[in-house]
N, CA, C and O atoms as CSV, one atom per row, in Angstrom:
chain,resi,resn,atom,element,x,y,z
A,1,UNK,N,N,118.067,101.879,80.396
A,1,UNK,CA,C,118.366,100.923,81.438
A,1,UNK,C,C,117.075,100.407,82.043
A,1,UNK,O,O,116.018,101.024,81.907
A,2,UNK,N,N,117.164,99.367,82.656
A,2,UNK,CA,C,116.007,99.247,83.788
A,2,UNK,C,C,115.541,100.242,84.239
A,2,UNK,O,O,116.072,101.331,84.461
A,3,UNK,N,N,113.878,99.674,84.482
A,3,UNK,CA,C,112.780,100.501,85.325
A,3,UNK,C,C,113.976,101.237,86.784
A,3,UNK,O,O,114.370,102.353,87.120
A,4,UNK,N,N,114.173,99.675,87.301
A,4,UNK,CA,C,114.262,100.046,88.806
A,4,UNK,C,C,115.290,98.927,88.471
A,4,UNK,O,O,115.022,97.740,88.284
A,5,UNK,N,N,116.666,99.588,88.424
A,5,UNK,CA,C,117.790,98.274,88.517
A,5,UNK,C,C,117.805,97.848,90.124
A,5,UNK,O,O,117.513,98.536,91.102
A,6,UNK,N,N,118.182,96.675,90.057
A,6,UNK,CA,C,118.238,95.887,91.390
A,6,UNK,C,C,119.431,96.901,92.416
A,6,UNK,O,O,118.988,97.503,93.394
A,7,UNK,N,N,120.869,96.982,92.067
A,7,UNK,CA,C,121.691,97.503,92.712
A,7,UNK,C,C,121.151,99.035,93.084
A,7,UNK,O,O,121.622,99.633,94.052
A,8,UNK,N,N,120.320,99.509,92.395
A,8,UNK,CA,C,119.714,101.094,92.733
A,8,UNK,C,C,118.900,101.220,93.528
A,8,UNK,O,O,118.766,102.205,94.253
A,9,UNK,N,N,118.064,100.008,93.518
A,9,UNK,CA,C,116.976,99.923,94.297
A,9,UNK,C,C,117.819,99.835,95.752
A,9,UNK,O,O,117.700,100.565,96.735
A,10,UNK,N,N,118.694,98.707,95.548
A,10,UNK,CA,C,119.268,98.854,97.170
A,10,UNK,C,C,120.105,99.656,97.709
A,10,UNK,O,O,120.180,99.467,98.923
A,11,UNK,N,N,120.880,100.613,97.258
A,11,UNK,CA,C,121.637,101.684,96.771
A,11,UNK,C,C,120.501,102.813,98.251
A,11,UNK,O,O,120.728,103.347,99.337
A,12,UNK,N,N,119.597,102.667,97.529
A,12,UNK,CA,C,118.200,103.796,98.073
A,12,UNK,C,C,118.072,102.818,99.524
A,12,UNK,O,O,118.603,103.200,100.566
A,13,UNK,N,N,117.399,101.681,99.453
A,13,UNK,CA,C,117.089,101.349,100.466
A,13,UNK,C,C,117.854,100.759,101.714
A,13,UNK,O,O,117.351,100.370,102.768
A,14,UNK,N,N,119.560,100.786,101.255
A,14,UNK,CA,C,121.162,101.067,102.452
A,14,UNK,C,C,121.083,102.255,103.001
A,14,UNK,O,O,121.471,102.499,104.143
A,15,UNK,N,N,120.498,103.197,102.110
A,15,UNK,CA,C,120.928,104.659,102.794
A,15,UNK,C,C,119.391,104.648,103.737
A,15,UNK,O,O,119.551,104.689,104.957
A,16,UNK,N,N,117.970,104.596,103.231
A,16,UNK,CA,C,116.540,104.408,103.870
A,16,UNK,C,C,116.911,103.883,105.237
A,16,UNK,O,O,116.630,104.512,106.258
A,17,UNK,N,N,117.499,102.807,105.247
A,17,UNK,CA,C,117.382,102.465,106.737
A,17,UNK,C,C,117.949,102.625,107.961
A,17,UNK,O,O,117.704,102.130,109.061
A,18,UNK,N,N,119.195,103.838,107.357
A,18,UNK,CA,C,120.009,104.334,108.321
A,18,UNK,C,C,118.947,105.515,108.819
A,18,UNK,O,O,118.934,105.829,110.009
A,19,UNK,N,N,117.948,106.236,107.747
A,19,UNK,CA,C,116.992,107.451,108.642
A,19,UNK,C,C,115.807,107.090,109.034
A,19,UNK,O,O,115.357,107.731,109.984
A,20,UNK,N,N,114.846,105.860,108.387
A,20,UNK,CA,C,113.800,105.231,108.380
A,20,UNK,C,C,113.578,104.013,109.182
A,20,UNK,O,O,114.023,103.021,108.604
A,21,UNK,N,N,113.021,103.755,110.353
A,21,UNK,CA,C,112.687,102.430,111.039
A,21,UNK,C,C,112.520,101.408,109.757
A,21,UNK,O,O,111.464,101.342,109.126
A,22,UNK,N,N,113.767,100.563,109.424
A,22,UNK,CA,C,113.008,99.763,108.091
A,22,UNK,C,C,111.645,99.210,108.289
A,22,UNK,O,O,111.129,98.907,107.213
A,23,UNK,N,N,110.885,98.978,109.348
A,23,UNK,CA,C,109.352,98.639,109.615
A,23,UNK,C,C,108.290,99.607,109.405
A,23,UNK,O,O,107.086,99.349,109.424
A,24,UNK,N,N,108.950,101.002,109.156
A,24,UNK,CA,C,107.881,101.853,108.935
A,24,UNK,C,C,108.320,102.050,106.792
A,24,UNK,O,O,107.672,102.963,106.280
A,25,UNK,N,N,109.095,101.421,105.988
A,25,UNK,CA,C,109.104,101.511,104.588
A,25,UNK,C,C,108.144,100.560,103.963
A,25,UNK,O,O,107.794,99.427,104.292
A,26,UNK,N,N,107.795,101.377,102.917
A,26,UNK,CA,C,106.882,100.213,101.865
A,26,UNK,C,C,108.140,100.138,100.699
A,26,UNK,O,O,108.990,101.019,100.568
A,27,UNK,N,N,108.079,99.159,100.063
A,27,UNK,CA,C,108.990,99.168,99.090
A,27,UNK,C,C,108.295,99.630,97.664
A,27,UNK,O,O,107.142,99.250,97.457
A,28,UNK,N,N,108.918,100.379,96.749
A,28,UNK,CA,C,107.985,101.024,95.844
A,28,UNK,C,C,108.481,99.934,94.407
A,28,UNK,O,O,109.564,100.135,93.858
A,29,UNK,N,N,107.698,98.996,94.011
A,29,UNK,CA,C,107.250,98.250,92.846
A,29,UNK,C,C,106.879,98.600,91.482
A,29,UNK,O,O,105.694,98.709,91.170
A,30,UNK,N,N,107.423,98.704,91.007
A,30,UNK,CA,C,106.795,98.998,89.265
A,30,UNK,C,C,106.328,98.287,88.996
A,30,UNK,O,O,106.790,97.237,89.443
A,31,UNK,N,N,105.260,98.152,88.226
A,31,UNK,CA,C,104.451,97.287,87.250
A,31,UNK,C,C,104.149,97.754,86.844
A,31,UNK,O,O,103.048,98.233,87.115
A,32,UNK,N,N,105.196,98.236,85.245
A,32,UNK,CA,C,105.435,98.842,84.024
A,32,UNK,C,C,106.536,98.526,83.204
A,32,UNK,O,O,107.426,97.700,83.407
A,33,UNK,N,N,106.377,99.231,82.325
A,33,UNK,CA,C,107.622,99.103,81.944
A,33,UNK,C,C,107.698,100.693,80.653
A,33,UNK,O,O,106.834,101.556,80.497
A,34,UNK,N,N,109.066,100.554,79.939
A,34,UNK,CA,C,109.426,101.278,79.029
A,34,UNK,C,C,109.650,100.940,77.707
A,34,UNK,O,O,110.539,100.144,77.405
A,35,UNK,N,N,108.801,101.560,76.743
A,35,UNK,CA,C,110.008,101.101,75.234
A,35,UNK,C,C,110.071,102.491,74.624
A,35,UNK,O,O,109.249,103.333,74.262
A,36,UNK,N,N,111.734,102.344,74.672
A,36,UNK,CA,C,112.494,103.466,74.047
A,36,UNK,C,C,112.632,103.422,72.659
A,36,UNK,O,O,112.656,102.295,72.165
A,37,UNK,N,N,112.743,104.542,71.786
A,37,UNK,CA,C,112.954,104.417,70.677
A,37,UNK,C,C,114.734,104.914,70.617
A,37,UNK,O,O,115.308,105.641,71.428
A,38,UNK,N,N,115.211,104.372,69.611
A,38,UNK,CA,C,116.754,104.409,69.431
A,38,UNK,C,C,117.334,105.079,68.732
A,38,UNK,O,O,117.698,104.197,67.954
A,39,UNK,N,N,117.927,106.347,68.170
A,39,UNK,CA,C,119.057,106.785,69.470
A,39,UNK,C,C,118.305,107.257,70.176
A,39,UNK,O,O,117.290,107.792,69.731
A,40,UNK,N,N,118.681,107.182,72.010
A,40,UNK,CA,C,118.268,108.248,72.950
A,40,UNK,C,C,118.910,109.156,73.135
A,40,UNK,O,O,120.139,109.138,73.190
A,41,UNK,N,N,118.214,110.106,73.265
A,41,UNK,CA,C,118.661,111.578,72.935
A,41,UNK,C,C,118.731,112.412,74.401
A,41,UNK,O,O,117.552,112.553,74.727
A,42,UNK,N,N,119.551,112.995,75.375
A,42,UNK,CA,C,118.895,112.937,76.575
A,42,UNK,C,C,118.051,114.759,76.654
A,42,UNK,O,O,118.396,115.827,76.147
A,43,UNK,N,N,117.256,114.502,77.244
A,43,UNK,CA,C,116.400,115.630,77.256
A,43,UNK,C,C,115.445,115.871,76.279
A,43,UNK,O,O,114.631,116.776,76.465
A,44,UNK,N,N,115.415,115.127,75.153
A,44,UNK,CA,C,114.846,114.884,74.028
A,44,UNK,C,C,114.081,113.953,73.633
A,44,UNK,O,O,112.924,114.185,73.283
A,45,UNK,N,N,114.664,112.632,73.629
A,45,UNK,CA,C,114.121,111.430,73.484
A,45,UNK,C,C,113.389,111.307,75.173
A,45,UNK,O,O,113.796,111.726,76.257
A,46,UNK,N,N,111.768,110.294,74.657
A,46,UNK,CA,C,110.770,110.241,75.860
A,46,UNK,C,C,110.577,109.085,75.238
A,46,UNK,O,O,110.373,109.034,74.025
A,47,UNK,N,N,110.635,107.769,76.207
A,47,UNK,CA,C,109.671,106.621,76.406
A,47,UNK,C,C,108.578,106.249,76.064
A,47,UNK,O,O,108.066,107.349,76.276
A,48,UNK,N,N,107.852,105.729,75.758
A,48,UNK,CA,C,106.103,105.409,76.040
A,48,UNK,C,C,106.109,104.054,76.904
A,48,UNK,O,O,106.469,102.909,76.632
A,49,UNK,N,N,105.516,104.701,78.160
A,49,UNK,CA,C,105.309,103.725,79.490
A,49,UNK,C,C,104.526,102.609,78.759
A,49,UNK,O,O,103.713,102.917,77.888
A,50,UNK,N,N,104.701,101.619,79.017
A,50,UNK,CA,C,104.276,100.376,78.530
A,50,UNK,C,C,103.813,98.911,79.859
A,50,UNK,O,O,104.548,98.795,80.839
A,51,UNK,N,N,102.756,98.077,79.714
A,51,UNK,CA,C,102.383,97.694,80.988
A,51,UNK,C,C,103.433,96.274,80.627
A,51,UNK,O,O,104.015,96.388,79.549
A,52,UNK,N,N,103.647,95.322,81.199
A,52,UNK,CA,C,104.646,94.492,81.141
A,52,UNK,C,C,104.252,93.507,80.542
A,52,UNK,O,O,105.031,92.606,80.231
A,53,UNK,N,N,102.333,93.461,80.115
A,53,UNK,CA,C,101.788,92.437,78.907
A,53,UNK,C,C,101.998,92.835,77.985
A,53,UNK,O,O,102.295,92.062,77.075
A,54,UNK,N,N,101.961,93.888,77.813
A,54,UNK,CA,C,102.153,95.047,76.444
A,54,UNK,C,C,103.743,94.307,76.007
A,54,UNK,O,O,103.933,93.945,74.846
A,55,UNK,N,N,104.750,94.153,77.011
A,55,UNK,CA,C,106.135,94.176,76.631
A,55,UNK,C,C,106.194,92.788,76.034
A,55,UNK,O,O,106.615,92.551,74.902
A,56,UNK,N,N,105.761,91.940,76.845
A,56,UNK,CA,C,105.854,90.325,76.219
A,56,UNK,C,C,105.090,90.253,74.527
A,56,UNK,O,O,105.433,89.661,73.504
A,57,UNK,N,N,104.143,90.988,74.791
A,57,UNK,CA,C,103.518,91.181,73.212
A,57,UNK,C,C,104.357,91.138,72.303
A,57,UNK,O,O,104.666,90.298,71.457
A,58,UNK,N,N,104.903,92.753,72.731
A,58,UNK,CA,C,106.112,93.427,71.563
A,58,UNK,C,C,106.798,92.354,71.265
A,58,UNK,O,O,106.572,91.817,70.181
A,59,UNK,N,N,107.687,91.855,72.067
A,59,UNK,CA,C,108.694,90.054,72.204
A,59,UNK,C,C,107.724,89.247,70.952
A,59,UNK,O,O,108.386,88.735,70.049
A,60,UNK,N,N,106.395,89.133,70.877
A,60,UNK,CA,C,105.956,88.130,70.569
A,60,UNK,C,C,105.981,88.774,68.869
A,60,UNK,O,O,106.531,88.361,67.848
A,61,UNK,N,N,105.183,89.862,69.132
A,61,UNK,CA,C,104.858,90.076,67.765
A,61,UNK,C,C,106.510,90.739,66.505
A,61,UNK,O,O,106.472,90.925,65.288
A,62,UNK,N,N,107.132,90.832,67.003
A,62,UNK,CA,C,108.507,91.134,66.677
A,62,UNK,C,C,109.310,90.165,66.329
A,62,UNK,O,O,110.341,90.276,65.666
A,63,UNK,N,N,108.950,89.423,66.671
A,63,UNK,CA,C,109.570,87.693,66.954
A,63,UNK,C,C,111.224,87.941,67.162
A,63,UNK,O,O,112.030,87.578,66.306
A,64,UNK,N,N,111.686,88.722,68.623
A,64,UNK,CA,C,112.742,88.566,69.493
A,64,UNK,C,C,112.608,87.960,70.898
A,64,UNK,O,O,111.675,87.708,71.661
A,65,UNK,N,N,113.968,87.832,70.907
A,65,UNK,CA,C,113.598,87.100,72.131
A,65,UNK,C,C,114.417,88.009,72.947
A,65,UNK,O,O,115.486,88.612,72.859
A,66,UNK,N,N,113.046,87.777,74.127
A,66,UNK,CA,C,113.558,88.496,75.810
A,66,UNK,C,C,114.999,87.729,76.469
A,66,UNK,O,O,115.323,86.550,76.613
A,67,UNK,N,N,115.793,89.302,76.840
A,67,UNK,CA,C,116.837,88.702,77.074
A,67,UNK,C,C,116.966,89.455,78.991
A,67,UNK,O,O,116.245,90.331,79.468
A,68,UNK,N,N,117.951,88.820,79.581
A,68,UNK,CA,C,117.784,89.328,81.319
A,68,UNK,C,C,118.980,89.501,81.337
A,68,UNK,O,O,119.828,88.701,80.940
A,69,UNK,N,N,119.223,90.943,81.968
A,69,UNK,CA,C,120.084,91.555,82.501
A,69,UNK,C,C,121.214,90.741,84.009
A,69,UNK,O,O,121.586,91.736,84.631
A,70,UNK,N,N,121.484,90.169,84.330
A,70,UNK,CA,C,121.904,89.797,85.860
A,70,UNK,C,C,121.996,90.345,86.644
A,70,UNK,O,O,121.635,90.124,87.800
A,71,UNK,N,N,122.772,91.647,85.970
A,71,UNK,CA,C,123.005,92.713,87.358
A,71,UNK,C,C,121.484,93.356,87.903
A,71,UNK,O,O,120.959,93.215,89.007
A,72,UNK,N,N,120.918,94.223,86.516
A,72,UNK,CA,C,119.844,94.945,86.693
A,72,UNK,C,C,118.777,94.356,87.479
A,72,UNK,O,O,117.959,95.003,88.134
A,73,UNK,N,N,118.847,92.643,87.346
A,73,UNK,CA,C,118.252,91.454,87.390
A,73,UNK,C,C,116.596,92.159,86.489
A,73,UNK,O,O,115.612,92.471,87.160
A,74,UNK,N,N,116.616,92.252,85.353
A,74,UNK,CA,C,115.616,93.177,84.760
A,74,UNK,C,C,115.686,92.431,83.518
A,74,UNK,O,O,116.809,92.097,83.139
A,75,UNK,N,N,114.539,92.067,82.724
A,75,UNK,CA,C,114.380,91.399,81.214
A,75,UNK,C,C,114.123,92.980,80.671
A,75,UNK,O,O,113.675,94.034,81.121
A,76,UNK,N,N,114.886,92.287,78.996
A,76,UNK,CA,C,114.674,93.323,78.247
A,76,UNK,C,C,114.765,93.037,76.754
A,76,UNK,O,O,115.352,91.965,76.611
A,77,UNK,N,N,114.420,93.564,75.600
A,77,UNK,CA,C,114.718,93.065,73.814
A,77,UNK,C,C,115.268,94.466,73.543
A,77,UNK,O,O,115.381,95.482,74.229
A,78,UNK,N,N,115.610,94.090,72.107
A,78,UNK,CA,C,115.416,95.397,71.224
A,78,UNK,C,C,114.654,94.537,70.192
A,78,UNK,O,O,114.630,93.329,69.956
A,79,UNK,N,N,113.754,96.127,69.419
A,79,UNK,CA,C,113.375,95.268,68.094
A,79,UNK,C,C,112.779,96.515,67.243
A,79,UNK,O,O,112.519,97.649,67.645
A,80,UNK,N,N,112.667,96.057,66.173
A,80,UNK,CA,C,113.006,96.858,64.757
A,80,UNK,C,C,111.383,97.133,64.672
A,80,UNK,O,O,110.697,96.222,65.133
A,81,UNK,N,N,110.702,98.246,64.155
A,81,UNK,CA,C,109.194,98.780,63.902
A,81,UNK,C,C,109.399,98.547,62.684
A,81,UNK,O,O,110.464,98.175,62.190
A,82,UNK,N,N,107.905,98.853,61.874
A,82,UNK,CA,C,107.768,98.943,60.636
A,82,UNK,C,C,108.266,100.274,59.671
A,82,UNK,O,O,108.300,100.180,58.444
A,83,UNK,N,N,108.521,101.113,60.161
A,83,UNK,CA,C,109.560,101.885,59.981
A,83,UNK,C,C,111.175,102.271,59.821
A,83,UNK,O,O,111.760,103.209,59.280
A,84,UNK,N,N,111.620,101.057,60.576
A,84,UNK,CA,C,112.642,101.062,60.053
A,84,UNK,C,C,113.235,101.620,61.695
A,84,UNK,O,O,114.442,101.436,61.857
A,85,UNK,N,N,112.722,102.062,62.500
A,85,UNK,CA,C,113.229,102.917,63.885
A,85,UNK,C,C,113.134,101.379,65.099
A,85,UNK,O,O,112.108,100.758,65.375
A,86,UNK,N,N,114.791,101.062,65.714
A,86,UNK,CA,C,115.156,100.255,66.746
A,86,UNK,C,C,114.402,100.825,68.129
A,86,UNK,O,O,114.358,102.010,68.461
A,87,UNK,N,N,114.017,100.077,68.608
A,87,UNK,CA,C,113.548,100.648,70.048
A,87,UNK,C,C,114.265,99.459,70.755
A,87,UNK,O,O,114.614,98.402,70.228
A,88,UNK,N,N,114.418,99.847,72.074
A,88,UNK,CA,C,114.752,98.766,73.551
A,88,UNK,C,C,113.506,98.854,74.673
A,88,UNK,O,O,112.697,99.564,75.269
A,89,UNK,N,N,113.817,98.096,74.543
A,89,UNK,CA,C,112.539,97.596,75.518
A,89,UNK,C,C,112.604,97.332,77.408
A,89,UNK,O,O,113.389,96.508,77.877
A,90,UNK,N,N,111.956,97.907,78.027
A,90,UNK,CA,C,113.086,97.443,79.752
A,90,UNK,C,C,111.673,97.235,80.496
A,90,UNK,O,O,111.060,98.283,80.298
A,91,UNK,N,N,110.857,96.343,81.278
A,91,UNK,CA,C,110.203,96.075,81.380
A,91,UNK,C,C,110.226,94.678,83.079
A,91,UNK,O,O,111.226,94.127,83.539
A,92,UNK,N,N,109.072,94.564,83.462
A,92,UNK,CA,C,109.355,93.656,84.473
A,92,UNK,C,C,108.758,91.976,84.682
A,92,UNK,O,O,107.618,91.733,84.287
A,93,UNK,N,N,109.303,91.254,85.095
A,93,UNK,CA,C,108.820,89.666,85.082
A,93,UNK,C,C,108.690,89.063,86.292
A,93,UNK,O,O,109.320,89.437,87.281
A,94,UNK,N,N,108.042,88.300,86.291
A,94,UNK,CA,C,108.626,87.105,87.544
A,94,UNK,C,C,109.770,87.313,88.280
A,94,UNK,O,O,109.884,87.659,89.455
A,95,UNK,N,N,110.688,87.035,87.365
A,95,UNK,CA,C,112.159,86.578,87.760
A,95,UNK,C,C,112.646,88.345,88.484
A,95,UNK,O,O,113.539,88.398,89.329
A,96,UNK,N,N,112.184,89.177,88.178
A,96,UNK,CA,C,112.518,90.699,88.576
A,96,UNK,C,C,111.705,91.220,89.768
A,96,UNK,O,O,112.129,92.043,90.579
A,97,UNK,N,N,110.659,90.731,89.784
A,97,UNK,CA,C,109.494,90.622,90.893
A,97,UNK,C,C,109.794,89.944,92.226
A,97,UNK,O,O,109.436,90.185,93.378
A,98,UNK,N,N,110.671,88.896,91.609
A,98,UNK,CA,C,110.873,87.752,92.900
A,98,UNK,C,C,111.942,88.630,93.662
A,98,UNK,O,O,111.720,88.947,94.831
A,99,UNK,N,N,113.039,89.009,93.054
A,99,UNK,CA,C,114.256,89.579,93.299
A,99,UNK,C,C,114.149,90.950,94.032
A,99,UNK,O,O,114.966,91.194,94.920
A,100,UNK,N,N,113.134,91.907,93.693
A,100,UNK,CA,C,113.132,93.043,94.595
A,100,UNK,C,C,111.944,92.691,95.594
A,100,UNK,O,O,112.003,93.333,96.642
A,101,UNK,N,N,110.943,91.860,95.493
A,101,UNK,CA,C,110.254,91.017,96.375
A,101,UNK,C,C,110.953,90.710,97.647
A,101,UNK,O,O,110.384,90.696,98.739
A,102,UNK,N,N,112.255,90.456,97.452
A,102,UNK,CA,C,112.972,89.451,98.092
A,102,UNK,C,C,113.627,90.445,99.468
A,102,UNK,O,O,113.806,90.080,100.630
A,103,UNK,N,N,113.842,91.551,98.958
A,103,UNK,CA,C,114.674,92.583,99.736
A,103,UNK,C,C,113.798,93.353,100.869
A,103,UNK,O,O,114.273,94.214,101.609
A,104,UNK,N,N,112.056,92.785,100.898
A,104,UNK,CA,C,111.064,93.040,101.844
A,104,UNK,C,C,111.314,92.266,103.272
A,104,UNK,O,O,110.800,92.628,104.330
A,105,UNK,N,N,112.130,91.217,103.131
A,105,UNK,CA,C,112.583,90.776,104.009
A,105,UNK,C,C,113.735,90.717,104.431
A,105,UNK,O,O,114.142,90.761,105.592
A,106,UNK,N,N,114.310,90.609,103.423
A,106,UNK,CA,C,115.820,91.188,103.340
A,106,UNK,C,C,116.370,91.960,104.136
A,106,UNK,O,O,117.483,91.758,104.623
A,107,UNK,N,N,115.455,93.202,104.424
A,107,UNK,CA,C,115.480,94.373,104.944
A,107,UNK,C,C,115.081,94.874,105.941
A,107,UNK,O,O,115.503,95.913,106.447
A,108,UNK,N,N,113.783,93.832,106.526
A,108,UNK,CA,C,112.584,93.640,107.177
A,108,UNK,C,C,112.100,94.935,106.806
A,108,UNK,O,O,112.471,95.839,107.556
A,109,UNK,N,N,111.586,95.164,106.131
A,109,UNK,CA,C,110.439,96.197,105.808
A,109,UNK,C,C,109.162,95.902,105.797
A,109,UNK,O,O,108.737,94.775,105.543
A,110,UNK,N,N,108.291,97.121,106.134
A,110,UNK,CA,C,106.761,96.412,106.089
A,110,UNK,C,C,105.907,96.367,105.036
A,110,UNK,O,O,104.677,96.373,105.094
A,111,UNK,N,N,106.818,96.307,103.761
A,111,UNK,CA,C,105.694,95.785,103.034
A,111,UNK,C,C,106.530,96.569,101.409
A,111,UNK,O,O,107.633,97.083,101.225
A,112,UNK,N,N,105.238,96.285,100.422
A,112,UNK,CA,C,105.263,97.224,98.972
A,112,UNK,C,C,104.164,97.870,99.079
A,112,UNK,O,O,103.203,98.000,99.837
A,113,UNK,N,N,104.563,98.225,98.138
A,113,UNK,CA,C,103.418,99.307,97.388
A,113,UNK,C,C,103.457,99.251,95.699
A,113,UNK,O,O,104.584,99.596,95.346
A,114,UNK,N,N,102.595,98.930,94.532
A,114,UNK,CA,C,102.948,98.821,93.576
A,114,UNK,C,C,102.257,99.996,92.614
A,114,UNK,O,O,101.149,100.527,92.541
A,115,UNK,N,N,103.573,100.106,91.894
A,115,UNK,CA,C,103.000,101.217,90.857
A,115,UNK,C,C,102.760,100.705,89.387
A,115,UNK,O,O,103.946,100.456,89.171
A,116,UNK,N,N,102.341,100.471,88.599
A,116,UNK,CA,C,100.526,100.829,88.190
A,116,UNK,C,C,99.761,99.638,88.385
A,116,UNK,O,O,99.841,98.739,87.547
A,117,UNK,N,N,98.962,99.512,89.484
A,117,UNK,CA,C,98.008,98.603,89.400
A,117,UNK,C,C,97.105,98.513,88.386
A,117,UNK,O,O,96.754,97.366,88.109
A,118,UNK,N,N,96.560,99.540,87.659
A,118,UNK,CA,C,95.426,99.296,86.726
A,118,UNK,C,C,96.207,98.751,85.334
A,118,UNK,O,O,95.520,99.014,84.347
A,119,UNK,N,N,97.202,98.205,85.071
A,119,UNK,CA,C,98.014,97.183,84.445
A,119,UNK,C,C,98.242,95.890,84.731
A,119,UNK,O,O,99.427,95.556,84.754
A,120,UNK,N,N,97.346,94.985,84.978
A,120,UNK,CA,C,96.816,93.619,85.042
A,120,UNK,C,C,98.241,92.928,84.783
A,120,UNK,O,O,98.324,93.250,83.597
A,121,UNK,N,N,99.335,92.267,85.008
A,121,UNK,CA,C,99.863,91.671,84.851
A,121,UNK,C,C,99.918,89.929,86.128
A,121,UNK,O,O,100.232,89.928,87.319
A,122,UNK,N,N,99.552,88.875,85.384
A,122,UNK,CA,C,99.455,87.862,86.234
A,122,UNK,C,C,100.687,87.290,86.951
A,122,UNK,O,O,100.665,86.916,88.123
A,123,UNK,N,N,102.072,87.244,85.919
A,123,UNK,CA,C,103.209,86.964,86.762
A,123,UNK,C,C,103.329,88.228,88.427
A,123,UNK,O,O,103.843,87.957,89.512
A,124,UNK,N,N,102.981,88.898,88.208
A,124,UNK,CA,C,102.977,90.252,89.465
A,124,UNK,C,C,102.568,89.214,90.607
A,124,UNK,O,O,103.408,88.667,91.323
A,125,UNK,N,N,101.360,89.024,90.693
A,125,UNK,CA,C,100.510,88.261,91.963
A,125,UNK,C,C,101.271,86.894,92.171
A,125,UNK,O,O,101.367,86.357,93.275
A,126,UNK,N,N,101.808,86.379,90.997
A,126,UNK,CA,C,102.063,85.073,91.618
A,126,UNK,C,C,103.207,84.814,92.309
A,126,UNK,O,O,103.295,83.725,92.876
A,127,UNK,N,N,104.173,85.661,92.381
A,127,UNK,CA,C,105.066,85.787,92.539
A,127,UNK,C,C,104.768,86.355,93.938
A,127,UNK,O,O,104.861,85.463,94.781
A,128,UNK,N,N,104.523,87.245,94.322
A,128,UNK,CA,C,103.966,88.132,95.702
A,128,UNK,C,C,103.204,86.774,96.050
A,128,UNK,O,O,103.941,86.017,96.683
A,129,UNK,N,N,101.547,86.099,95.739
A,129,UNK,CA,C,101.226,85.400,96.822
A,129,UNK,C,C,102.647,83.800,97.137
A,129,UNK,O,O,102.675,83.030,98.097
A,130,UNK,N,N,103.444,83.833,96.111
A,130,UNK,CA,C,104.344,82.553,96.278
A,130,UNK,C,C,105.356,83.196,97.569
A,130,UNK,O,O,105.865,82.329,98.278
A,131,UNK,N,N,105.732,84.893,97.974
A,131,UNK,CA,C,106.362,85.103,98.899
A,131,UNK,C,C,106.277,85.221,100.149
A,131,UNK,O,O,107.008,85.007,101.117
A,132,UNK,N,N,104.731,85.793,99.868
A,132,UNK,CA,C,104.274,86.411,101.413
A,132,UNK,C,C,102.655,86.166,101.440
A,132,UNK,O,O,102.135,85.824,100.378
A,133,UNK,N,N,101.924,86.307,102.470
A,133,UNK,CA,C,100.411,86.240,102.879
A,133,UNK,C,C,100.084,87.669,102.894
A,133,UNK,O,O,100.263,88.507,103.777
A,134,UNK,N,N,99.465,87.786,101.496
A,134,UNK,CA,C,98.817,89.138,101.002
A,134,UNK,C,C,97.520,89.602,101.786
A,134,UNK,O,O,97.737,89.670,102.996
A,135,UNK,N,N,96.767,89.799,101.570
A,135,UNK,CA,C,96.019,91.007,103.101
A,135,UNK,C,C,94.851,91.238,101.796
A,135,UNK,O,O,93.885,91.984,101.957
C-alpha cells in the first residue's frame, strides 16, 4: 500500500488533536518511497526504500506507466525485472505532497517535518514553497 495513505494519515491526526494543541504538531512527510517485490510475504518479504527520483526512473526505465491511487491519494506502477520477479512500486509526487501538505492547515498545525531529506526530490519544494512561506 502507500507510504502514508491519505485517510491514515488523518485517521492519526483526528485522534492527535483531541490530546495535542494542533499548534504544537509537525506533520511527519515522507520523501521516499517503496518497491516491493511480488508475492509479499508478511514477516518475510522486505521492501528496498527507494527515493521518489529513483521511483519515476523505475516508471521510465520499465516503460510503465505511473498510475494514482484516489483514496491513498498516492502514485504507484508495477513492473516486471529482468528476472522475471513483479515488484509494486508506492512512492510520492506532487499531487501526494500537495494533499497531505494541505491538512497543515487543514488542521492548523505548526508545520512538517520531512523524512528523508538527503533524497533530493524537486517536485517536494515546489509544492511546499507553492503552499506556504518556508523559513
Amino acid at each position: 500500500m502507500a507510504v502514508a495513505p491519505l485517510p491514515n494519515v488523518r485517521t492519526v491526526l483526528d485522534y492527535a488533536v483531541t490530546v495535542i494543541p494542533p499548534e504544537k504538531i509537525l506533520l511527519g512527510v515522507p520523501n521516499y518511497g517503496y518497491d516491493w517485490t511480488l508475492p509479499v510475504i508478511p514477516d518475510v518479504t522486505a521492501a528496498q526504500s527507494i527515493s521518489n527520483q529513483r521511483a519515476i526512473e523505475l516508471a521510465i526505465r520499465y516503460r510503465v506507466a505511473i498510475q494514482f491511487d484516489t483514496t491513498a491519494q498516492a502514485p504507484f506502477f508495477h513492473y516486471r525485472d529482468e528476472t522475471g520477479s513483479v515488484h509494486e512500486v508506492w512512492f510520492e509526487d506532487a499531487r501526494s505532497m500537495d494533499a497531505k501538505l494541505r491538512l497543515i492547515a487543514g488542521y492548523g498545525l505548526a508545520g512538517a517535518g520531512f523524512w528523508n531529506l538527503m533524497r533530493p526530490f524537486s517536485q517536494t519544494w515546489q509544492v511546499l514553497n507553492a503552499l506556504y512561506h518556508v523559513l
